[in-house]
Structure formats: C-alpha cells, structure tokens
N, C-alpha and C positions, 0 to 999 in steps of 0.2 A: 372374688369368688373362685374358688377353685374349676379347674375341668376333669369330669370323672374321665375317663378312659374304659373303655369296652376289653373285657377279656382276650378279644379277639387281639388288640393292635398289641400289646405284652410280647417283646421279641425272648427267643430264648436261648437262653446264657448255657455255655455249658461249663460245669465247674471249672475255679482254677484250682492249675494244677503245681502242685509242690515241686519247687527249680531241684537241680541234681546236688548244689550247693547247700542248700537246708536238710536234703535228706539226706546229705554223708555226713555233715556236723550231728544231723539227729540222731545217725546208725552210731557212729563214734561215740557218743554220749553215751547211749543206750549200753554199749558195750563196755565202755570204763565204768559203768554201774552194775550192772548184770553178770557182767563175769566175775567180777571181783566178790559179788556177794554170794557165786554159786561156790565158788574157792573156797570161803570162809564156813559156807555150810556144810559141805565134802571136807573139810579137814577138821570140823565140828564130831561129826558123824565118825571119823577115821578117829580122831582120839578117843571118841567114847567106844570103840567096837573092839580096836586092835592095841591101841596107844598104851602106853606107859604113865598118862599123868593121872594116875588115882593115887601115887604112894605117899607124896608127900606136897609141902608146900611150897617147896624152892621146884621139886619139878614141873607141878601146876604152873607154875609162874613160867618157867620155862617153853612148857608146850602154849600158855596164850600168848607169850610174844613171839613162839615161832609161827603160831598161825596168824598173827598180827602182821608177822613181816611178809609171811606170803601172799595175804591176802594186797596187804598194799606193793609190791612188786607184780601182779597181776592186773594192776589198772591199765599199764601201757601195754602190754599185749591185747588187754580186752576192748583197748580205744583203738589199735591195728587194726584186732578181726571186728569190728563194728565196721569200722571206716571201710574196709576191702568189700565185707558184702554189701552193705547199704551202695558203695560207689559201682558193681556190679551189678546190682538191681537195676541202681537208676538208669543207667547205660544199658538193660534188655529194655527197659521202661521207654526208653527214647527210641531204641529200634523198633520197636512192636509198631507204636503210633507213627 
C-alpha cells in the first residue's frame, strides 16, 4: 500500500539550471544557423533590388553560387559571434547569482 504524503511535507526544488558549457554549444549553434540564413536572405533581397542577375542564365547562375558561397563562408563567423555572446551571458549569468 502506498503512503500518501500531505502537501505540506513536498520540499521545493528550484529549477535546474542550464551549465555555461550547453549554453555556448547552444549560442554557437544558434549562430552557424541564424546567421548564415540572415546572409542568404540580405543577398536574396540585394540581388532582387540592386543586382545584376535578371539578364540572362549563365549570370543567374552566377549570382546563386555567389550567394551560395557567401552564405556558406558565413557559418564560422556566425558560430564565433554565437559562441562570444552566449559565453558572455553565461559568465554575467554566474556573477549575478
């Protein structure tokens, strides 16, 4: 037979908390993802406004592999600035508490 427990005895927990190791893996991530895809939208946006690829189909071709390459040369910077602020946060995060 089980023993109920009264509301009363229930000690309380307070959340755990996210180590500074998961959350710069997770800033890092977040930024080889998000940066890379704001890249590839900003040079979306720039080829249709200003660009040159409407004339023909060798240049089409051209302006999507050159936003193709920028956009993937843009991961490790965006995994840099993820990593710097996520690792700055967590580090105010630990002096606060």
């Amino acid at each position: 037979m089980r023993k109920l427990h009264a509301m009363t005895v229930a000690k309380p927990k307070s959340p755990r908390r996210i180590s500074l190791g998961w959350l710069v893996c997770g800033g890092m991530a977040l930024g080889a993802l998000l940066v890379p895809l704001a890249v590839y939208i900003a040079l979306g946006i720039y080829d249709t406004l200003y660009g040159s690829c409407a004339l023909g189909p060798e240049d089409r071709f051209g302006c999507a592999l050159r936003q193709f390459v920028i956009t993937a040369l843009s991961i490790i910077p965006g995994g840099v600035t993820g990593f710097i602020i996520a690792y700055w946060i967590g580090r105010r995060r630990a002096q606060v508490s």
